[in-house]
VMD Tcl script that draws the C-alpha trace (Angstrom):
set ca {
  {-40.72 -28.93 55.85}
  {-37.34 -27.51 56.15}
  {-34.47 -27.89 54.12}
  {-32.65 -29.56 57.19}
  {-35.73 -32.14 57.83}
  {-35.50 -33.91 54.62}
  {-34.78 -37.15 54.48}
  {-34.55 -37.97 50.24}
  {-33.23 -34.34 49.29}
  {-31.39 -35.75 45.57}
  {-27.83 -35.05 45.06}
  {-25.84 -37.53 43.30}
  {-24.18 -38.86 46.25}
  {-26.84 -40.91 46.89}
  {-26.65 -42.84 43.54}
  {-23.11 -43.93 44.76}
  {-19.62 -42.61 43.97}
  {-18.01 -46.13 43.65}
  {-20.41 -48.82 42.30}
  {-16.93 -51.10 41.89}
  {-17.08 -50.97 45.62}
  {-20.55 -51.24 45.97}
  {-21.28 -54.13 43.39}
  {-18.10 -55.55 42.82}
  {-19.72 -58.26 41.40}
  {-22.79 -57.26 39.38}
  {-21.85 -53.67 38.57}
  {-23.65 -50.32 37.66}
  {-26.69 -51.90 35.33}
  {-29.76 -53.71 35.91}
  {-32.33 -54.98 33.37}
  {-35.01 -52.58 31.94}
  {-37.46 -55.29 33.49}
  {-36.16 -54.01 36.91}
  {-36.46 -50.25 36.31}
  {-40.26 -50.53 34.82}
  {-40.58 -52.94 38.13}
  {-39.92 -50.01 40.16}
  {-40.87 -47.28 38.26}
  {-44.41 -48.62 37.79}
  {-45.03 -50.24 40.98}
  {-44.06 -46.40 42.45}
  {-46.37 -44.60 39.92}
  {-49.70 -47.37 40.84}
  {-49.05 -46.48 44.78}
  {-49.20 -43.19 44.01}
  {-52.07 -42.93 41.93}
  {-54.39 -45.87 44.31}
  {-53.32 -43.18 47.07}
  {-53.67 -39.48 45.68}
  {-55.04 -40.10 41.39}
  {-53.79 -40.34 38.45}
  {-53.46 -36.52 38.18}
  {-51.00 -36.29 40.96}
  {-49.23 -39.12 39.91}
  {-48.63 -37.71 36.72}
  {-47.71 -34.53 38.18}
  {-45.36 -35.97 40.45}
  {-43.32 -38.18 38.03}
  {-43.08 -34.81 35.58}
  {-41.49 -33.39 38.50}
  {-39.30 -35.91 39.32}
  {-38.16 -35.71 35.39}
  {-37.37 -32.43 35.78}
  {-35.17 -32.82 38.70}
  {-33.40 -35.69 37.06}
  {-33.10 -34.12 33.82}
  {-31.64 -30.67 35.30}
  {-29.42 -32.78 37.74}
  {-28.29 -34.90 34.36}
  {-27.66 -31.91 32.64}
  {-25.39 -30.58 35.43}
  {-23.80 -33.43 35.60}
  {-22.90 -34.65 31.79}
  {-23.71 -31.98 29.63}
  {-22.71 -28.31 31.21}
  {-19.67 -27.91 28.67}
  {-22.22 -27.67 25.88}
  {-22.20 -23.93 24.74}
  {-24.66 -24.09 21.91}
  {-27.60 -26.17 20.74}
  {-25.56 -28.86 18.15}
  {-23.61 -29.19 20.96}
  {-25.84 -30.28 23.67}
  {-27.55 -32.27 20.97}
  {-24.99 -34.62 20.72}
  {-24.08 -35.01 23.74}
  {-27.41 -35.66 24.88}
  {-27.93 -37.63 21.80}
  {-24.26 -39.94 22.92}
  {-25.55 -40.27 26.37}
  {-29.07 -41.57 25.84}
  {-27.68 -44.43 23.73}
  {-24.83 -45.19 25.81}
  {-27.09 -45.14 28.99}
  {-29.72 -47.51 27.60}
  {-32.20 -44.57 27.97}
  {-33.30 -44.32 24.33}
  {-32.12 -42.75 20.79}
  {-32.76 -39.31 20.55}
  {-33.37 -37.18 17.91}
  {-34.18 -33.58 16.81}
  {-37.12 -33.22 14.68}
  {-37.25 -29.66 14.44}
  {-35.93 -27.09 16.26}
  {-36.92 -23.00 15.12}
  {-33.57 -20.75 17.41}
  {-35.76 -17.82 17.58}
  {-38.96 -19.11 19.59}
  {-37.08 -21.88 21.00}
  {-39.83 -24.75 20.32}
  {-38.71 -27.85 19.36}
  {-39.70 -31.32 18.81}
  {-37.90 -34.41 19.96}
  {-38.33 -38.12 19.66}
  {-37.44 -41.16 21.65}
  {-37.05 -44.33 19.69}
  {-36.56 -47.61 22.00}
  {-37.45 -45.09 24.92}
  {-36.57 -46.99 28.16}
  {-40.41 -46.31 30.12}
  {-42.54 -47.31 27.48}
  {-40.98 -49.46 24.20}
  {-42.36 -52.64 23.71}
  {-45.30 -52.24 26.32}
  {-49.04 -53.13 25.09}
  {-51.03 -50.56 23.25}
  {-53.84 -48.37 25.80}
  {-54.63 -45.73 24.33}
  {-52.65 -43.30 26.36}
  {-49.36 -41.54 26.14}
  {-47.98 -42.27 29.68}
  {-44.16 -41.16 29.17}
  {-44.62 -37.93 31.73}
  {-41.52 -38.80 33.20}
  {-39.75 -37.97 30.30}
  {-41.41 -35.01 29.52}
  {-39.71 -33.60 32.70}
  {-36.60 -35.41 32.13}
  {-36.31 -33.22 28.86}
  {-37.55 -29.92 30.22}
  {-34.96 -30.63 33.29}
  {-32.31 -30.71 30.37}
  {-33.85 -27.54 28.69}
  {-33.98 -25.64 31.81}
  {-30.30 -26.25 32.61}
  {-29.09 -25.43 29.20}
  {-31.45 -22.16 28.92}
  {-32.29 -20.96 32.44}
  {-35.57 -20.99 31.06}
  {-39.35 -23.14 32.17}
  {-40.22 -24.98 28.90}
  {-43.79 -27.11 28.97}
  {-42.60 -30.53 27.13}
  {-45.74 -32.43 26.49}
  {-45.73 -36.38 24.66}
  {-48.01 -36.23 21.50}
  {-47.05 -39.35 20.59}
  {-45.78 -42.35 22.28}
  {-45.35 -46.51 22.21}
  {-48.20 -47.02 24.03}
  {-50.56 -45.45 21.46}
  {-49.33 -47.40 18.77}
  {-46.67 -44.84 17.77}
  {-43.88 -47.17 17.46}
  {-42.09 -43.75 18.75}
  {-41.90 -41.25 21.51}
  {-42.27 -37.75 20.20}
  {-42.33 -34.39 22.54}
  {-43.06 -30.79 21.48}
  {-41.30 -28.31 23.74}
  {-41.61 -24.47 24.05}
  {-40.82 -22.16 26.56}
  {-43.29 -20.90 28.74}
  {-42.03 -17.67 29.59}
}
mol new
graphics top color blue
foreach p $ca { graphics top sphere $p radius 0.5 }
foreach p [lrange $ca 0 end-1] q [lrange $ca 1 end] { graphics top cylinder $p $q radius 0.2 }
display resetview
């Protein structure tokens, strides 16, 4: 399909430039209730249509997009890691989206691990035995690709739903 055929192409004009106008009333936020509504409702069409693979694949890629678009966004004047850290640290908890942390981080491989305490997708949901936070995993690379130019494979090792109490990400490049 061509770049003039698409209908859902994601800029941030479609999130709306004046939610005062739009929602004079009840604003910019919505209850986390709302977001998992939609969020999980899209991610069981998905996989009763085309498997959990490919919806896992296609919420990872969805991440990234949001996460490079976020980083474009909020965090482009960040011109070294402590930086970016805290700004992506200040944003997370002012946007309801989590509290994120650096675990470790080595400069010269660029591998890292994060964690996501009160993470909006998954905190408080029953244990299953599965990590299932793929959005963020490209959410996070989407950040690390914006700030690096570079592909990084961010993969949840631990996570809410596996009786972590925690979200927690390695991340390394993959070039």
């Amino acid at each position: 399909m061509s770049e003039k055929q698409r209908k859902y192409e994601f800029t941030w004009d479609v999130i709306g430039s004046d939610l005062a106008l739009a929602r004079p009333s009840l604003g910019g936020n919505t209850s986390i209730e709302v977001y998992r509504l939609f969020q999980f409702t899209m991610r069981d069409v998905i996989e009763q249509n085309y498997g959990t693979e490919v919806a896992d694949t296609l919420f990872r890629h969805a991440g990234v997009l949001a996460g490079k678009a976020f980083y474009d966004k909020f965090c482009t004047e960040a011109t070294d890691v402590n930086t970016l850290v805290k700004r992506v640290q200040d944003l997370f908890k002012d946007l309801g989206i989590g509290i994120f942390r650096v675990e470790s981080f080595n400069p010269e491989t660029m591998e890292a691990m994060f964690t996501v305490d009160e993470d909006l997708d998954c905190s408080g949901l029953p244990d299953i035995d599965d990590q299932i936070c793929v959005y963020d995993e490209g959410f996070i690379a989407g950040i690390l690709l914006g700030f690096t130019g570079k592909t990084f494979e961010v993969k949840e090792v631990d996570c809410w739903c596996t009786g972590a109490r925690t979200c927690r990400f390695s991340a390394k490049p993959t070039e």
